[in-house]
Jmol script that loads the backbone (N, CA, C; Angstrom):
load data "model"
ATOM      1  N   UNK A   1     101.718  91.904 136.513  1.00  0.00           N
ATOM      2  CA  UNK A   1     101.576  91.827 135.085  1.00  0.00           C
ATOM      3  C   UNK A   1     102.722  92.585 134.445  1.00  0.00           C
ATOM      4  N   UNK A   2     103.141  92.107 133.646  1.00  0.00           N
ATOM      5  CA  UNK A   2     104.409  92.850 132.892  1.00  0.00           C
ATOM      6  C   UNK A   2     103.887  92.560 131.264  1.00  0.00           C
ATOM      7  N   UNK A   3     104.332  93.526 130.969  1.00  0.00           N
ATOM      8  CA  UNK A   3     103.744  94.010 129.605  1.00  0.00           C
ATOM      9  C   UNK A   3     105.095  94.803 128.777  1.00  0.00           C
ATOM     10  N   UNK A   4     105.435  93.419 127.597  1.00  0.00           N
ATOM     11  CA  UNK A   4     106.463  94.016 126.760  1.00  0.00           C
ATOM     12  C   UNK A   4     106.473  94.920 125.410  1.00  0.00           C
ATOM     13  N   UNK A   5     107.152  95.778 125.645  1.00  0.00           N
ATOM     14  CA  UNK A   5     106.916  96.783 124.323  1.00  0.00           C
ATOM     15  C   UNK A   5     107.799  97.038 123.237  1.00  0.00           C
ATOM     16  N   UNK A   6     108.756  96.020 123.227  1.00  0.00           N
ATOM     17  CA  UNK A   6     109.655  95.620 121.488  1.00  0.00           C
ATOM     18  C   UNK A   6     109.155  94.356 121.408  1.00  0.00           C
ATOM     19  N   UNK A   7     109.881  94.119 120.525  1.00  0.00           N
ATOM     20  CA  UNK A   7     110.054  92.712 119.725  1.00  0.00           C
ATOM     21  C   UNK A   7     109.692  91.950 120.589  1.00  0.00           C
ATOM     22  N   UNK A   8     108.930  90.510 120.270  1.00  0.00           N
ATOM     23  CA  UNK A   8     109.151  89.555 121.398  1.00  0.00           C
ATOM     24  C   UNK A   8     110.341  88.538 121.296  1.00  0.00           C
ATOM     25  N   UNK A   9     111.819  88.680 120.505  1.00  0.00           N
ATOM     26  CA  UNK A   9     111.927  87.457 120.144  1.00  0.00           C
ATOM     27  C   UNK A   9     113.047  87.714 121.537  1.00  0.00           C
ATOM     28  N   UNK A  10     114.000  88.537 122.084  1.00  0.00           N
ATOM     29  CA  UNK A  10     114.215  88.476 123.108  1.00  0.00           C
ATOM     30  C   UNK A  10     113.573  88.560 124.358  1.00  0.00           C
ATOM     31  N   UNK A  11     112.268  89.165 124.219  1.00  0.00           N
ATOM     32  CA  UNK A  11     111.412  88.703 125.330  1.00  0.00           C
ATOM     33  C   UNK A  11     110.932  87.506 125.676  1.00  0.00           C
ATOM     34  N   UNK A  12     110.747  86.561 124.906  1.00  0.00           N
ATOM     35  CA  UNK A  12     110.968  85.637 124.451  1.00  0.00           C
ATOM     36  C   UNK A  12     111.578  84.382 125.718  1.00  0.00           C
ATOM     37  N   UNK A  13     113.096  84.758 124.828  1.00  0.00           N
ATOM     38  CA  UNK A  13     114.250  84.047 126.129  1.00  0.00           C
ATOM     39  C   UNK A  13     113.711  85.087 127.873  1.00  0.00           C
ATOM     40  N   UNK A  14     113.705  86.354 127.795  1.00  0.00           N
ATOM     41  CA  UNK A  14     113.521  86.781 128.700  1.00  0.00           C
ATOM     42  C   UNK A  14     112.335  85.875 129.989  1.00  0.00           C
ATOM     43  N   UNK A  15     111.104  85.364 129.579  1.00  0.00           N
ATOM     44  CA  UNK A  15     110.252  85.127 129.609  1.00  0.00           C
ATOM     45  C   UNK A  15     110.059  83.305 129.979  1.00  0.00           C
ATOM     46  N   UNK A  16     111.237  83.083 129.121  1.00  0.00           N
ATOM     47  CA  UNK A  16     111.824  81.571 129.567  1.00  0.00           C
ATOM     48  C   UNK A  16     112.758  81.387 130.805  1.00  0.00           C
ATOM     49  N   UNK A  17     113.846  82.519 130.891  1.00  0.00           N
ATOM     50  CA  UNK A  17     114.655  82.582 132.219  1.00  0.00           C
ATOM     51  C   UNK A  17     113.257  82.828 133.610  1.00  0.00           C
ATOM     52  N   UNK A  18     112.744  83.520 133.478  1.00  0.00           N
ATOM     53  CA  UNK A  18     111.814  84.143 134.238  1.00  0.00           C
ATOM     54  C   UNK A  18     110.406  82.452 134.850  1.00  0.00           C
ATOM     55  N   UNK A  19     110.585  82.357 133.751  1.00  0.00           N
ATOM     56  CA  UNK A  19     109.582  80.791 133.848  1.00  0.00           C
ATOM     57  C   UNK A  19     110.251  79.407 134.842  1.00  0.00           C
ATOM     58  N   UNK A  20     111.496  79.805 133.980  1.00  0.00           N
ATOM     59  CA  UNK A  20     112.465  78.708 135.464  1.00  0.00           C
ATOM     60  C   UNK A  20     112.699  79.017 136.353  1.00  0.00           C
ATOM     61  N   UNK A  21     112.857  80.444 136.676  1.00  0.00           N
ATOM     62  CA  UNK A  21     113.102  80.977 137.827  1.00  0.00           C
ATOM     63  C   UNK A  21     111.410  80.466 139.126  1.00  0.00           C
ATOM     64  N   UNK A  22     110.293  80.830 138.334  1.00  0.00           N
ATOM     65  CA  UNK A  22     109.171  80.780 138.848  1.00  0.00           C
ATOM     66  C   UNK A  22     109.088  78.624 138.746  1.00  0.00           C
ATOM     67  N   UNK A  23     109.893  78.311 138.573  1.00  0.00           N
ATOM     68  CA  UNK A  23     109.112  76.993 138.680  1.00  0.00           C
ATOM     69  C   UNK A  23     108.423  75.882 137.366  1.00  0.00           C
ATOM     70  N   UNK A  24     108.921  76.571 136.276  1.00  0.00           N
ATOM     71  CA  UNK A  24     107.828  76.445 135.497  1.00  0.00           C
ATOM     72  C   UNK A  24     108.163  74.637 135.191  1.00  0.00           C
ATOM     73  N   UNK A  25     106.940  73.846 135.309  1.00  0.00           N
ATOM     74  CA  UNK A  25     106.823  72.466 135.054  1.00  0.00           C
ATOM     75  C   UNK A  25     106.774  72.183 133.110  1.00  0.00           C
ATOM     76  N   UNK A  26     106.120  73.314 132.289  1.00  0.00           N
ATOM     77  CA  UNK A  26     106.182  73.122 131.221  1.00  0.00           C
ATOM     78  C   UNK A  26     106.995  73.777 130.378  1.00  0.00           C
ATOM     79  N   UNK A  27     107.569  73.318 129.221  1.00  0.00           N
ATOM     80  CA  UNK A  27     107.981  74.088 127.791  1.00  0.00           C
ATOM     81  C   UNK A  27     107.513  75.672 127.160  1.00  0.00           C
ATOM     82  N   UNK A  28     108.069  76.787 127.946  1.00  0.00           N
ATOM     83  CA  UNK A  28     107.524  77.464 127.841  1.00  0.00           C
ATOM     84  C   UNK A  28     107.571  77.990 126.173  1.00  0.00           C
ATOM     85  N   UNK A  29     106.973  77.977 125.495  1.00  0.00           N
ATOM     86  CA  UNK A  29     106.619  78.508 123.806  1.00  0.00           C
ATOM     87  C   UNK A  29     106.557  79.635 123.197  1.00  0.00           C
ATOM     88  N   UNK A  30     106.740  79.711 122.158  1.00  0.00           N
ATOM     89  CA  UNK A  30     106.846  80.768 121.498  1.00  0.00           C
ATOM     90  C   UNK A  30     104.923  81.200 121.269  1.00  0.00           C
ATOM     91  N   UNK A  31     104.609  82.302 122.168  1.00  0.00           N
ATOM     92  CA  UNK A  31     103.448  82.097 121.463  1.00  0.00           C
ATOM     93  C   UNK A  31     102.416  82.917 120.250  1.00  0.00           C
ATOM     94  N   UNK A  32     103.408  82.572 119.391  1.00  0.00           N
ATOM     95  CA  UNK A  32     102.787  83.558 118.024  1.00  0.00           C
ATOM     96  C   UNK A  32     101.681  82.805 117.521  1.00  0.00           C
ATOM     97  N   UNK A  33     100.892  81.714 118.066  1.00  0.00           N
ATOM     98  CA  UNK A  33     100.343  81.675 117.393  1.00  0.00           C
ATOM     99  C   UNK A  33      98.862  80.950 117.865  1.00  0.00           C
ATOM    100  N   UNK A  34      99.184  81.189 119.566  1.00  0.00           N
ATOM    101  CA  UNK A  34      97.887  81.428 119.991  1.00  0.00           C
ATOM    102  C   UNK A  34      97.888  82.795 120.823  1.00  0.00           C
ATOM    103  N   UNK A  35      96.639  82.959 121.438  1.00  0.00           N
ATOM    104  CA  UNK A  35      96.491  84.616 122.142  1.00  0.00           C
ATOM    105  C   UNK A  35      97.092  84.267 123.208  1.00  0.00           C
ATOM    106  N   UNK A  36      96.433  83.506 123.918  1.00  0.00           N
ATOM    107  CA  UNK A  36      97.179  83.126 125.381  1.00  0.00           C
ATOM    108  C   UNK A  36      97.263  81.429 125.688  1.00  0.00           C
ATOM    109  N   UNK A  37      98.476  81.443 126.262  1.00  0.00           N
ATOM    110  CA  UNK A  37      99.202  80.151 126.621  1.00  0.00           C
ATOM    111  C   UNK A  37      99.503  80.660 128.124  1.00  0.00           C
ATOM    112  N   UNK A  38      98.863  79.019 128.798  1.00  0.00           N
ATOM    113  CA  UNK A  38      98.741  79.175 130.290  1.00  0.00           C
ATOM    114  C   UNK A  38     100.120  78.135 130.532  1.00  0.00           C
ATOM    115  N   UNK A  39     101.174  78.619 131.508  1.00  0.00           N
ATOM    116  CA  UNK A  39     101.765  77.272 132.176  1.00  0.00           C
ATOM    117  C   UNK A  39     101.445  77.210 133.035  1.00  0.00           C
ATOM    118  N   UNK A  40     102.376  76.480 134.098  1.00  0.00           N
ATOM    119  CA  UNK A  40     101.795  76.119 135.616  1.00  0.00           C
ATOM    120  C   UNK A  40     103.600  76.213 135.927  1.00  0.00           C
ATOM    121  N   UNK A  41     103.854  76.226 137.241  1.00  0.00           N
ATOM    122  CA  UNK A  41     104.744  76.248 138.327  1.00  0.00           C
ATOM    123  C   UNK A  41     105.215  74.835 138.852  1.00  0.00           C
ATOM    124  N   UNK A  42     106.005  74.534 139.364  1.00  0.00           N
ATOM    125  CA  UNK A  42     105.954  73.632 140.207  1.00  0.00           C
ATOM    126  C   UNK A  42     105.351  73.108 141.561  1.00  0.00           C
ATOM    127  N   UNK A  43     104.932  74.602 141.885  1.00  0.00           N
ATOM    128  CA  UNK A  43     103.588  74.573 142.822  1.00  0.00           C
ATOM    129  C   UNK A  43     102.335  74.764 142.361  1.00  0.00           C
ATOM    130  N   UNK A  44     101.963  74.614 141.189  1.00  0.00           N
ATOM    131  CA  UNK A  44     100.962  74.076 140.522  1.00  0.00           C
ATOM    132  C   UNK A  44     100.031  75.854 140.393  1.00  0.00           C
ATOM    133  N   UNK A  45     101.176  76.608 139.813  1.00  0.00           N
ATOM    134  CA  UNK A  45     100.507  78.352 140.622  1.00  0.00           C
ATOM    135  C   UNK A  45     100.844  78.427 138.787  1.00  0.00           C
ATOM    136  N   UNK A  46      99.216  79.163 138.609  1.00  0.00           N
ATOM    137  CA  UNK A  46      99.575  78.966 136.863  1.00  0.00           C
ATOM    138  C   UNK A  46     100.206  80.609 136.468  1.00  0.00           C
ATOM    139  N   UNK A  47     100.507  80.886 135.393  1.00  0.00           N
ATOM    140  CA  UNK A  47     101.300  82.165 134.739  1.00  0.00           C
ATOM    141  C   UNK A  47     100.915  82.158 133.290  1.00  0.00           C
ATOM    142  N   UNK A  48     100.277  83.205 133.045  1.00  0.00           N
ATOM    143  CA  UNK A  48      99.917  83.212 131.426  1.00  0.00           C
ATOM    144  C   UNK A  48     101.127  84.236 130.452  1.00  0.00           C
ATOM    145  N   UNK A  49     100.993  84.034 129.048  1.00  0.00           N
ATOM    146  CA  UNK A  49     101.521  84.697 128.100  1.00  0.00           C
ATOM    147  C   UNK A  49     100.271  84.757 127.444  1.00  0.00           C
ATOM    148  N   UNK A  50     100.233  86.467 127.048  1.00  0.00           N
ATOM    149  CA  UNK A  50      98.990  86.602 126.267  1.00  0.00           C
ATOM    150  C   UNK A  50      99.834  87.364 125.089  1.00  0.00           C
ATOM    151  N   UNK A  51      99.430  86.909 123.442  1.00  0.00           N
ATOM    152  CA  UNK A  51      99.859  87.460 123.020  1.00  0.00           C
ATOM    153  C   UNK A  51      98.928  88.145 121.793  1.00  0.00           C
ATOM    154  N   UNK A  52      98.709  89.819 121.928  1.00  0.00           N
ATOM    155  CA  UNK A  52      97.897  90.239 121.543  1.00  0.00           C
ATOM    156  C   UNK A  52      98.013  91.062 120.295  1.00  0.00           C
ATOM    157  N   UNK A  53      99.058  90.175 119.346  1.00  0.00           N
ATOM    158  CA  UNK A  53      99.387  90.631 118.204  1.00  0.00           C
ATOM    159  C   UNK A  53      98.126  90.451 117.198  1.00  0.00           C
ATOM    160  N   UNK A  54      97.636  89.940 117.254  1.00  0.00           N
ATOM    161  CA  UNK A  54      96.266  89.160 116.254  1.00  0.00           C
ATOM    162  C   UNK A  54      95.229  90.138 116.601  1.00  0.00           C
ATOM    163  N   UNK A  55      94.931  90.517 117.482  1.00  0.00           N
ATOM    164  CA  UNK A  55      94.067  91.510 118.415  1.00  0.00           C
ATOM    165  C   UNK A  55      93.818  92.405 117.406  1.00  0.00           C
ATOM    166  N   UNK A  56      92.863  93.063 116.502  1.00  0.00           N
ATOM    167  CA  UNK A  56      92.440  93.879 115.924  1.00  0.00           C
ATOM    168  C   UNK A  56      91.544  95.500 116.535  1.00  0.00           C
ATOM    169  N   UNK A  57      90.648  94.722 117.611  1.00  0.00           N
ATOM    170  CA  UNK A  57      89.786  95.686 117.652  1.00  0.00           C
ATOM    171  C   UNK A  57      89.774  95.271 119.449  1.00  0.00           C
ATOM    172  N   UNK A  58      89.997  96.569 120.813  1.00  0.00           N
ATOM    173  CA  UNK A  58      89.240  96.128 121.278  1.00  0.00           C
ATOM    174  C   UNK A  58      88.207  95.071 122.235  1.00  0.00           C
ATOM    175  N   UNK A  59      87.398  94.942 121.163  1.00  0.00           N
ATOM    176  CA  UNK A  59      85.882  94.188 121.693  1.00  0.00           C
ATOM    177  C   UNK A  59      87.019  92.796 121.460  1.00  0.00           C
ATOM    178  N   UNK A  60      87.440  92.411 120.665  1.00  0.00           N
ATOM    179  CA  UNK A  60      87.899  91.269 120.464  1.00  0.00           C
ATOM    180  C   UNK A  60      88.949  90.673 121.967  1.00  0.00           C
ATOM    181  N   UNK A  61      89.241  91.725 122.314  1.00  0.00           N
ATOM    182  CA  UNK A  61      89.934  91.266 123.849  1.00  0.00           C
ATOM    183  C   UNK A  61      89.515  90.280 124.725  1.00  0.00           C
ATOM    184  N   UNK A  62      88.159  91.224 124.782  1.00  0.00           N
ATOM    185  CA  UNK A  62      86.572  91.007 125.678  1.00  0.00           C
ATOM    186  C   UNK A  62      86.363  89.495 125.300  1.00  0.00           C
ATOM    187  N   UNK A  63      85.976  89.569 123.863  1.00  0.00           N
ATOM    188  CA  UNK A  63      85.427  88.315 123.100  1.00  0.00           C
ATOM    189  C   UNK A  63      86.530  86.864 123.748  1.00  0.00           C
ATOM    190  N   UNK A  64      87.824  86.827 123.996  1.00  0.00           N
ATOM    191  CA  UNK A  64      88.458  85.919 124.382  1.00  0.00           C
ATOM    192  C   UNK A  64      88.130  86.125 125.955  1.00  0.00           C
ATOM    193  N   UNK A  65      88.113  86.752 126.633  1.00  0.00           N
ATOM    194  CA  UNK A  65      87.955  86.649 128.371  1.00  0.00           C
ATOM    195  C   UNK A  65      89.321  87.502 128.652  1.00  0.00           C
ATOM    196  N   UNK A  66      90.299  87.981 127.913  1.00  0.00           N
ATOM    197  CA  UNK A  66      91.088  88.997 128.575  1.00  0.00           C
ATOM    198  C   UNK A  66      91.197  89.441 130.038  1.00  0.00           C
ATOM    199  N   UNK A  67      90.257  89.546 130.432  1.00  0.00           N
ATOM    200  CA  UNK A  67      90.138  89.847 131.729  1.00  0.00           C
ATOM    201  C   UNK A  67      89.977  88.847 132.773  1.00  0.00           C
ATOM    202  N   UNK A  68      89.955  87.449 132.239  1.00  0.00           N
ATOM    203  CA  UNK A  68      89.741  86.251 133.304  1.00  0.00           C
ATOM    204  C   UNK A  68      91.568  86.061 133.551  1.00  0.00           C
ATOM    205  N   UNK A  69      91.906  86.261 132.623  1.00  0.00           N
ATOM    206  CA  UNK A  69      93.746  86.119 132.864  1.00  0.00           C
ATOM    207  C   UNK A  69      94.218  87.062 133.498  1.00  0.00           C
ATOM    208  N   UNK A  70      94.511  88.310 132.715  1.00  0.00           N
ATOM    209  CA  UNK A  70      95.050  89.925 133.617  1.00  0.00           C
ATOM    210  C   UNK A  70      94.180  90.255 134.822  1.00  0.00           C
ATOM    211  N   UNK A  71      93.106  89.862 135.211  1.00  0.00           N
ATOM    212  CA  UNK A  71      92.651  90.143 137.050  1.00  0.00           C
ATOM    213  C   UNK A  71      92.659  88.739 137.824  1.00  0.00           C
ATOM    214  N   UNK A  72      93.558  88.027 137.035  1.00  0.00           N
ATOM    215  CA  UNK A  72      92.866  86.438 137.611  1.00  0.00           C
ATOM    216  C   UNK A  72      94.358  86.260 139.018  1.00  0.00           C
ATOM    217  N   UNK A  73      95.108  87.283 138.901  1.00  0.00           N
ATOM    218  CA  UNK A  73      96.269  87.654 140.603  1.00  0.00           C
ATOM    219  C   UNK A  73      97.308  86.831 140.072  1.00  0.00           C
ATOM    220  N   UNK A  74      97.354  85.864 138.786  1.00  0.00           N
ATOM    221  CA  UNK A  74      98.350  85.066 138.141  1.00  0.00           C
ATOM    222  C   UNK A  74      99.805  85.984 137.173  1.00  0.00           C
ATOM    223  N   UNK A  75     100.798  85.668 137.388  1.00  0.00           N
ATOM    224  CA  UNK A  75     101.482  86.416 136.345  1.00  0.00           C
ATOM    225  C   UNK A  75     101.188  86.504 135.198  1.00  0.00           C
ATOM    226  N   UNK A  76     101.233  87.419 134.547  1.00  0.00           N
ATOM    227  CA  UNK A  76     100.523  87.894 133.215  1.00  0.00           C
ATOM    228  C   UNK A  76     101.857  88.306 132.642  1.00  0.00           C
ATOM    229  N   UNK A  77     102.457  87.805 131.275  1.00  0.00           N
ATOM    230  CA  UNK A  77     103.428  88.563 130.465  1.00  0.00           C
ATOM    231  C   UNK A  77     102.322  88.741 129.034  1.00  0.00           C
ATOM    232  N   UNK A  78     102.705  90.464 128.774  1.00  0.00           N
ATOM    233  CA  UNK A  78     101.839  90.406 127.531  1.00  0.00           C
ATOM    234  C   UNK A  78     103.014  90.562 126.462  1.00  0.00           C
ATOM    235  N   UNK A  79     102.822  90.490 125.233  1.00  0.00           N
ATOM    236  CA  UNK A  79     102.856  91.020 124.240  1.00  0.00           C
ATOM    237  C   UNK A  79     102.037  91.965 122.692  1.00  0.00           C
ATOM    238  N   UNK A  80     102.584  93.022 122.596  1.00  0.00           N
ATOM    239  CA  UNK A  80     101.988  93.632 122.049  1.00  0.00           C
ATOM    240  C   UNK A  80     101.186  94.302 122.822  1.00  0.00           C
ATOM    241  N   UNK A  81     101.193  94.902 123.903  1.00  0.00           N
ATOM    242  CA  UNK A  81     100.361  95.598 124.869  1.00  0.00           C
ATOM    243  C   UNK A  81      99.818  96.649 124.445  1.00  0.00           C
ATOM    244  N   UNK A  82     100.905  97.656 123.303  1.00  0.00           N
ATOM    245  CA  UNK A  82      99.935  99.006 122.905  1.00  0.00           C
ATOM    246  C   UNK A  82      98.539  98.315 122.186  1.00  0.00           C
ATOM    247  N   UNK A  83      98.194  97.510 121.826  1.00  0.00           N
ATOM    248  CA  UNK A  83      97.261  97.064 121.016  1.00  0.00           C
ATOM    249  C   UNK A  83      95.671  96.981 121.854  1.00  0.00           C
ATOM    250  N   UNK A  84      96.155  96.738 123.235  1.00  0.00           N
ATOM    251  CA  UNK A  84      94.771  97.011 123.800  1.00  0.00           C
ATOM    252  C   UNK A  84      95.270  97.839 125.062  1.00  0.00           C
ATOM    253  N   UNK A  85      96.146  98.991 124.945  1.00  0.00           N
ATOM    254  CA  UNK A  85      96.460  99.908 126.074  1.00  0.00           C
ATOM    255  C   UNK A  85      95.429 100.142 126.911  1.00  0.00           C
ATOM    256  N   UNK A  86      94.450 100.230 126.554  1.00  0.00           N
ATOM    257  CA  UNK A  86      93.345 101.054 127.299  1.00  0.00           C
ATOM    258  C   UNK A  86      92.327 100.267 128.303  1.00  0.00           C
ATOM    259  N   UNK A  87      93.066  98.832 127.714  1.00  0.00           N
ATOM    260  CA  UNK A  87      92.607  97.558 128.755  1.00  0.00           C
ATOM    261  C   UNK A  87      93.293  97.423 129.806  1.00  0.00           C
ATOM    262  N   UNK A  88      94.453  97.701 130.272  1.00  0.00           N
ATOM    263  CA  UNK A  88      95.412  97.218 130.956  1.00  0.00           C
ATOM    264  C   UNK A  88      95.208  98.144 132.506  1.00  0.00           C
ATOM    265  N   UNK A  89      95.254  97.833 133.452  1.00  0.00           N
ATOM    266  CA  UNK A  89      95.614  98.051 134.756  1.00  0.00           C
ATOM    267  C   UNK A  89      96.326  99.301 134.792  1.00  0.00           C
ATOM    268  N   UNK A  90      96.394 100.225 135.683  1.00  0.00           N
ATOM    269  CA  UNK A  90      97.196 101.308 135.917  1.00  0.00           C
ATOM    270  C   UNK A  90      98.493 100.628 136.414  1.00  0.00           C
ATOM    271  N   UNK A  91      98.105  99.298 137.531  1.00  0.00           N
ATOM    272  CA  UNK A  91      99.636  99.120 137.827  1.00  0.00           C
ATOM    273  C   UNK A  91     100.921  97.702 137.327  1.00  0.00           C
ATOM    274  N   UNK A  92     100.190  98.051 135.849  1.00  0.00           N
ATOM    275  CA  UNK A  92     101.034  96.976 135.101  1.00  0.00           C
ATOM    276  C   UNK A  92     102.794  97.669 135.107  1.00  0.00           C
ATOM    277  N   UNK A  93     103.484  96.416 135.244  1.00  0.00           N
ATOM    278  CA  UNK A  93     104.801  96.986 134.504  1.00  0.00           C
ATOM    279  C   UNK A  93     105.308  96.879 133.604  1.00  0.00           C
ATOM    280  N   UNK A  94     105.668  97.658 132.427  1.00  0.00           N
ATOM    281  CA  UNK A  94     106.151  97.888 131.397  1.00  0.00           C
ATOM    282  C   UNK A  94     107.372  97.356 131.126  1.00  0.00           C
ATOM    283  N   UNK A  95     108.040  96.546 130.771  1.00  0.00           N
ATOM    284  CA  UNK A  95     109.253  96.365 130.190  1.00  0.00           C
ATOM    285  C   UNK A  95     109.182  96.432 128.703  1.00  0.00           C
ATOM    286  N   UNK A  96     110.670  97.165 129.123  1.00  0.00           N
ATOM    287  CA  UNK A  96     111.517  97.196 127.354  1.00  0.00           C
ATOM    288  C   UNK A  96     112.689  96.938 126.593  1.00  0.00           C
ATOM    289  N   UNK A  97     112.780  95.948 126.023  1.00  0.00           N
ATOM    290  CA  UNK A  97     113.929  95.218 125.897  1.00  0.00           C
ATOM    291  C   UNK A  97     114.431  95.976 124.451  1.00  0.00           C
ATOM    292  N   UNK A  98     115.527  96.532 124.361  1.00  0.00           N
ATOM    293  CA  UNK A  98     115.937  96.613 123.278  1.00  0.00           C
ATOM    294  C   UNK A  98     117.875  96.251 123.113  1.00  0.00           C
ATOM    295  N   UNK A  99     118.469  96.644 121.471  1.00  0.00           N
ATOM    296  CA  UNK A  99     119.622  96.088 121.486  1.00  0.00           C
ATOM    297  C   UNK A  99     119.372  95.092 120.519  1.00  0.00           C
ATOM    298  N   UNK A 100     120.481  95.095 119.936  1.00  0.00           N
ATOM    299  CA  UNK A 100     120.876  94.319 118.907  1.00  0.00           C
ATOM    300  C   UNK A 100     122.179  93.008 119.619  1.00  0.00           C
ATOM    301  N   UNK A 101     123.094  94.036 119.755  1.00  0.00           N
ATOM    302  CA  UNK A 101     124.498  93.298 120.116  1.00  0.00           C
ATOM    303  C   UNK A 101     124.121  92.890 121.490  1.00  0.00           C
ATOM    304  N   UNK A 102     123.822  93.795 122.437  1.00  0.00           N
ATOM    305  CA  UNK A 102     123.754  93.843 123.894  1.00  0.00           C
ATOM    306  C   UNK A 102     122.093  94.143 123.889  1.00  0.00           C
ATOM    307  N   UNK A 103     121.544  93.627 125.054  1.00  0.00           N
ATOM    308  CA  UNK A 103     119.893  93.531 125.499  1.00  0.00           C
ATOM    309  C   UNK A 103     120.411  94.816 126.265  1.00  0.00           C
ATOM    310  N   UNK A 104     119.279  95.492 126.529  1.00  0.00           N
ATOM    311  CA  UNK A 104     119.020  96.368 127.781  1.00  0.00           C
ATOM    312  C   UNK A 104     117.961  96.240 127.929  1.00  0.00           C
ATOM    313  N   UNK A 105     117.243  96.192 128.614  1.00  0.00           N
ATOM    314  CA  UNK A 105     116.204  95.657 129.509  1.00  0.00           C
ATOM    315  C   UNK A 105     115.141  97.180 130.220  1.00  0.00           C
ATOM    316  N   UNK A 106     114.916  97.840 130.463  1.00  0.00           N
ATOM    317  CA  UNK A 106     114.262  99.034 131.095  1.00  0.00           C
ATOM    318  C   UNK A 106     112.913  98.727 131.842  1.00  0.00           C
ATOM    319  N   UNK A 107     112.560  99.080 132.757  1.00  0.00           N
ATOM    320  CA  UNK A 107     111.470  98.622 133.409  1.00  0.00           C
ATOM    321  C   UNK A 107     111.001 100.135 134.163  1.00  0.00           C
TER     322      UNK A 107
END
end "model"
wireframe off; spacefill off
backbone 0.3
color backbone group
């Protein structure tokens, strides 16, 4: 599980290189504007984007199944992760993309 903590709009592309690299059979999306968007692989091995900007409270995590995606052994990219910190796995990895001119990347 990797879990981004700037902006998503270079995580974004990040997240698209990463999707071809893994295989990805679909259009991977921008997803502002559902919570989570599932693709699939070319070996038919699915990878979610959860994006937990909308996320208010919490219980509302729960209320979507949060936990059928992040324990489901599938790649998990989040966004907005401080928003339900206290949900997340001890052994998630953190990336952090920042930069304007130049990305740097930190993991």
């Amino acid at each position: 599980m990797f879990a981004f903590t700037e902006r998503w709009a270079p995580g974004n592309n990040f997240i698209r290189i990463i999707a071809s690299v893994l295989g990805a059979t679909d259009v991977v999306q921008r997803s502002s504007f559902a919570i989570i968007n599932e693709y699939r692989t070319s070996a038919a091995i699915p990878f979610f984007i959860c994006d937990f900007f909308r996320i208010r409270k919490t219980e509302e995590a729960f209320d979507i199944g949060y936990e059928d995606y992040i324990y489901s052994g599938a790649y998990c990219f989040l966004e907005w992760p401080e928003l339900v910190e206290e949900l997340l796995p001890a052994d998630v990895v953190r990336v952090k993309i920042s930069g304007e001119d130049q990305r740097q990347i930190e993991f």
